[in-house]
C-alpha positions as semicolon CSV with decimal commas, in nm:
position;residue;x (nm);y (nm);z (nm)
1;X;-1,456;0,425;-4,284
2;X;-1,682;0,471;-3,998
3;X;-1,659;0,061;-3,904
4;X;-1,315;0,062;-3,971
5;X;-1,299;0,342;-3,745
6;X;-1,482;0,193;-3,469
7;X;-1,294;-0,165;-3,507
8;X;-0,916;-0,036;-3,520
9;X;-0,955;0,278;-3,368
10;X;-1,126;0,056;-3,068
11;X;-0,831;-0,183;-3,099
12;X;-0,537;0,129;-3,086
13;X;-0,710;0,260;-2,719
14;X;-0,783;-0,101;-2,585
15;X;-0,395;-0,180;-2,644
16;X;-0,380;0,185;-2,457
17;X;-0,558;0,118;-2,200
18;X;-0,361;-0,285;-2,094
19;X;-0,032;-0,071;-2,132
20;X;-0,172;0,218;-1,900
21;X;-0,246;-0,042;-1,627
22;X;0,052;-0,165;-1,659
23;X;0,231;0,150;-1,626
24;X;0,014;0,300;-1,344
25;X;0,082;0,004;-1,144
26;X;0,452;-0,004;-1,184
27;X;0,520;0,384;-1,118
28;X;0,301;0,420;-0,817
29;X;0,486;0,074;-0,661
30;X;0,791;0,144;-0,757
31;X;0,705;0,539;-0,643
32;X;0,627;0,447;-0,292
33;X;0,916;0,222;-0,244
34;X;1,192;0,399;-0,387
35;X;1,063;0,770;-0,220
36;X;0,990;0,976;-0,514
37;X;0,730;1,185;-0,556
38;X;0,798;1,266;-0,930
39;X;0,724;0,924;-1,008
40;X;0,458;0,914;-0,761
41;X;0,283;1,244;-0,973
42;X;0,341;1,037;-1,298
43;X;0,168;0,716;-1,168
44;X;-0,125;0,934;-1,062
45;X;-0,104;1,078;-1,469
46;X;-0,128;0,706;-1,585
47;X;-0,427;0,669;-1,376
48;X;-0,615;0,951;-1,557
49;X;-0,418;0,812;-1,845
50;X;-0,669;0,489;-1,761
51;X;-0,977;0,702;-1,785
52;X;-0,908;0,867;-2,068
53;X;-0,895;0,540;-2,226
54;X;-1,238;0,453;-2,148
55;X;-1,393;0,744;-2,219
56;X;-1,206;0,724;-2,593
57;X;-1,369;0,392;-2,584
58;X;-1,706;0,478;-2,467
59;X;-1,678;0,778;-2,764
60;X;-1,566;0,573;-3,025
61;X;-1,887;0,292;-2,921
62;X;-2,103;0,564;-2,953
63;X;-2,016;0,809;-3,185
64;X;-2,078;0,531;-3,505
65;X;-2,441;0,464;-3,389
66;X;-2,640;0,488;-3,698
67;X;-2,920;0,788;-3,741
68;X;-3,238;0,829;-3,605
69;X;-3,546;1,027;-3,513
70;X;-3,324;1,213;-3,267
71;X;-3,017;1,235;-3,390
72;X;-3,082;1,318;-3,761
73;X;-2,690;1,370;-3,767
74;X;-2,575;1,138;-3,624
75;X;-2,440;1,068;-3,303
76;X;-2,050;1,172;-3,378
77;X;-2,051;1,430;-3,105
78;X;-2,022;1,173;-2,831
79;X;-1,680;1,197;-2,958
80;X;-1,608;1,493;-2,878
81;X;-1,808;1,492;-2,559
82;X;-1,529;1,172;-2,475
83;X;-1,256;1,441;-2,553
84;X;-1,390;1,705;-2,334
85;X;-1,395;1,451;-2,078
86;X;-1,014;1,400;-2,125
87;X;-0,909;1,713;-2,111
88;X;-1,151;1,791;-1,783
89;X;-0,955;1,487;-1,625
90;X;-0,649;1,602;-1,695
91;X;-0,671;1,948;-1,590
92;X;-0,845;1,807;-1,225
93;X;-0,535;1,601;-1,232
94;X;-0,295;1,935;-1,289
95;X;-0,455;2,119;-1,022
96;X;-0,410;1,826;-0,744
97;X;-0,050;1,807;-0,834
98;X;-0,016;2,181;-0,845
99;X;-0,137;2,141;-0,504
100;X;0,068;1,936;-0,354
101;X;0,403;1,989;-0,512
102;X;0,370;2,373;-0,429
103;X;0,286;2,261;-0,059
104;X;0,585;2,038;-0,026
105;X;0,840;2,340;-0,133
106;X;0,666;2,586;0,084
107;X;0,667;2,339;0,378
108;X;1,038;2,268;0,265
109;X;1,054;1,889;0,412
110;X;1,341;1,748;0,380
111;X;1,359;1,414;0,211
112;X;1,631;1,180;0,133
113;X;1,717;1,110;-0,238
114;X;1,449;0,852;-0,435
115;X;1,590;0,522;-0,508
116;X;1,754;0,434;-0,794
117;X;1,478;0,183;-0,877
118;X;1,229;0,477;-0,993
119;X;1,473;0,562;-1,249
120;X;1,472;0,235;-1,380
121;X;1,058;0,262;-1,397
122;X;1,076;0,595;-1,566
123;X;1,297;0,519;-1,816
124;X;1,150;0,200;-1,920
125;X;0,814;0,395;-1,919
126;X;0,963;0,670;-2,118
127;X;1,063;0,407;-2,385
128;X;0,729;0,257;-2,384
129;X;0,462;0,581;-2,394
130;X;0,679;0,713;-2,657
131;X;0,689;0,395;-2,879
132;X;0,291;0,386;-2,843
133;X;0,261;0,789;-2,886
134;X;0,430;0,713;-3,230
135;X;0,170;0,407;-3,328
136;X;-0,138;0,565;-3,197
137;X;-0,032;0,899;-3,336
138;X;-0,012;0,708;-3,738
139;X;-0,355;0,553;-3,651
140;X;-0,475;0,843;-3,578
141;X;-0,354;1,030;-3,866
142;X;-0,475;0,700;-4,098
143;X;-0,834;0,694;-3,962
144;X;-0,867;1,046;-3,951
145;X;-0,983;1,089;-3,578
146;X;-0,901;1,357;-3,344
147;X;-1,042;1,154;-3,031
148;X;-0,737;0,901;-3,122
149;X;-0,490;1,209;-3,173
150;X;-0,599;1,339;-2,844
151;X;-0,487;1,022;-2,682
152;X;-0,215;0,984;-2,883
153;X;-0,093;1,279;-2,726
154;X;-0,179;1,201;-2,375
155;X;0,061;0,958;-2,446
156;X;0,314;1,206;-2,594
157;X;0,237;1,362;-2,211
158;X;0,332;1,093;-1,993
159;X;0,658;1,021;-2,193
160;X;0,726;1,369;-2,080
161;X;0,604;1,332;-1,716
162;X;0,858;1,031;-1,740
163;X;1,163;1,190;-1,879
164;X;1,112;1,459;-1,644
165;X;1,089;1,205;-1,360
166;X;1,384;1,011;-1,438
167;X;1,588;1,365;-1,481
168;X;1,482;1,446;-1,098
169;X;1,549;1,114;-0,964
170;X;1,921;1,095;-1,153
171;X;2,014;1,431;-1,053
172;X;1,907;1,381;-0,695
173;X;2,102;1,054;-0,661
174;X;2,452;1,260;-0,811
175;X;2,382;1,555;-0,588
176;X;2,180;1,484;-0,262
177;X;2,153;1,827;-0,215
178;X;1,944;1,842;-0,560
179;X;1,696;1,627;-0,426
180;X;1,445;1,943;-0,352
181;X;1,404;1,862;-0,791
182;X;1,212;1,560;-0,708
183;X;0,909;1,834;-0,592
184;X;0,998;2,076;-0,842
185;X;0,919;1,847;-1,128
186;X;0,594;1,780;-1,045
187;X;0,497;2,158;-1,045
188;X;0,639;2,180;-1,410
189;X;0,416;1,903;-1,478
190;X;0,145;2,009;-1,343
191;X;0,191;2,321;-1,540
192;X;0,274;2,163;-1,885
193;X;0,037;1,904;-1,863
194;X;-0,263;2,177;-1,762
195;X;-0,166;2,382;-2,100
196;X;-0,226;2,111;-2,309
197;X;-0,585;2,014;-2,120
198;X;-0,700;2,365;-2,159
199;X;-0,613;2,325;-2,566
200;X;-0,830;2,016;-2,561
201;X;-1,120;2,181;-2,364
202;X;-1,108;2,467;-2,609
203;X;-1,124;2,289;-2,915
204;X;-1,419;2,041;-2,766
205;X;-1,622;2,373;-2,696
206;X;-1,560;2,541;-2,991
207;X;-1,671;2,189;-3,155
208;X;-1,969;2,212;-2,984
209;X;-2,039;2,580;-3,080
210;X;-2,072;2,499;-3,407
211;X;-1,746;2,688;-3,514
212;X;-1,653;2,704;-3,820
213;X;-1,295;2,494;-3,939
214;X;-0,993;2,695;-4,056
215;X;-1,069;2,918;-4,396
216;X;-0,804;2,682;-4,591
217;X;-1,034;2,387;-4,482
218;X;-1,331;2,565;-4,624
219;X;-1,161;2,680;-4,926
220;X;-1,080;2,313;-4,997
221;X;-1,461;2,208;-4,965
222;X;-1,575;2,511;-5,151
223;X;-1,316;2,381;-5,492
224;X;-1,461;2,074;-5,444
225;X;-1,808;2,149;-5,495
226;X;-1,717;2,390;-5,804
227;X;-1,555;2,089;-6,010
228;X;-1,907;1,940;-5,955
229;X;-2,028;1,877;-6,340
230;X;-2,280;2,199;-6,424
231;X;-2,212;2,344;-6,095
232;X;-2,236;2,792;-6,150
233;X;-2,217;2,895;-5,785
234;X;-2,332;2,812;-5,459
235;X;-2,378;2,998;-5,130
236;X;-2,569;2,973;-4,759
237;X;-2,292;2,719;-4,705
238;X;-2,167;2,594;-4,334
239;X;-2,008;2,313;-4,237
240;X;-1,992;2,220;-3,862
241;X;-1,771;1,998;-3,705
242;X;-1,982;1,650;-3,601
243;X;-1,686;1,444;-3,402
244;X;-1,386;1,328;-3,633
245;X;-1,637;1,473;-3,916
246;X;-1,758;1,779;-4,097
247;X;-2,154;1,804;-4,197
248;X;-2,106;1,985;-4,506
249;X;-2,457;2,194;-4,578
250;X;-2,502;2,461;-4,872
251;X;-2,752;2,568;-5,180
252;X;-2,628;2,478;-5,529
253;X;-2,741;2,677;-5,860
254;X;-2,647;2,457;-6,169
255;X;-2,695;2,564;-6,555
């Protein structure tokens, strides 16, 4: 599972990343043209979005190194070192836009309503992230990986980030007098977006920590190992999390 980890799973963030380009370019363009600093804040996501990709890619290269003198387990946690990495982007990312969409409504500058253009971009982004959120998401799911499902739903983020942009950018073309939405939305993103980083630094550090997986996980393992043929009882068992793995130690008494 491991290779065909490392081969597809590589394959699911590569596509990520050429469709991240892609996007980044196109919003931030498009962003500066048309005036609209929603779509501006979700260009500069899609550029985190692009590192995020290459640290999944760098963790997913690593993590499937085979044993050694030094790594007697393994090196799965550079997985979960990539993760960390994520989530550490994103939240840098939350507080810059915090920034500057809180200074923009405290200055109060007025600004005339974004082009119609960056509506266009957002939806057709919108369409896109989501469609790949949905793919990466069932690869993830298939292959068992919580690096993918973390950037499955950093995609699941910037089809948010581009509803929310194209909602600004409509409302302020209707009602010119709305167009103060433009700034708010990127403080709600900023916000959003930061919740969900701090869930994904958590559950790297507690992964690091050695903590131990939900009781129902462990009451799984612990049926498992009673079915074993002349298995009576076992016990000085712990099983910490090793990447997109569990490294399942205990003592067994058979008959």
């Amino acid at each position: 599972m491991s290779t065909t980890l490392q081969r597809e799973g590589g394959l699911t963030v590569a596509l990520s990343l050429a469709v991240n380009v892609v996007m980044a370019a196109a919003k931030l363009s498009v962003g500066f043209i048309a005036s609209s600093q929603a779509l501006v804040a979700d260009g500069i996501h899609s550029l985190v979005d692009i590192a995020s990709d290459i640290a999944a890619i760098i963790g997913l290269k690593f993590a499937h190194l085979p044993k050694d003198d030094d790594h007697p387990y393994g090196h799965h946690r550079f997985s979960t070192l990539a993760t960390m990495l994520i989530s550490s982007l994103v939240l840098l990312f939350c507080l810059g836009l915090a920034w500057q969409s809180l200074s923009a409504l405290v200055q109060d500058v007025k600004t005339e309503p974004p082009g119609l253009a960056a509506a266009w971009v957002a939806a057709g982004a919108l369409l896109i992230k989501e469609g790949f959120y949905q793919y990466a998401r069932r690869q993830a799911e298939r292959l068992g990986s919580r690096l993918l499902m973390a950037n499955a739903a950093d995609h699941r983020a910037d089809a948010i980030a581009s509803l929310l942009a194209l909602v600004a950018v409509v409302i302020a073309n209707l009602s010119p007098e709305w167009s103060v939405l433009d700034k708010v939305v990127g403080l709600v993103l900023a916000g959003w977006l930061g919740a969900e980083g701090i869930k994904l630094f958590k559950g790297s550090c507690s992964d690091l920590l050695d903590t131990a997986p939900a009781a129902h996980v462990l009451h799984d393992l612990s049926e498992h190992i009673l079915a074993a043929p002349r298995a009576k009882r076992f016990h000085a068992f712990r099983a910490p999390p090793l990447g997109d793995r569990l490294e399942v130690d205990f003592h067994l008494q058979v008959a």
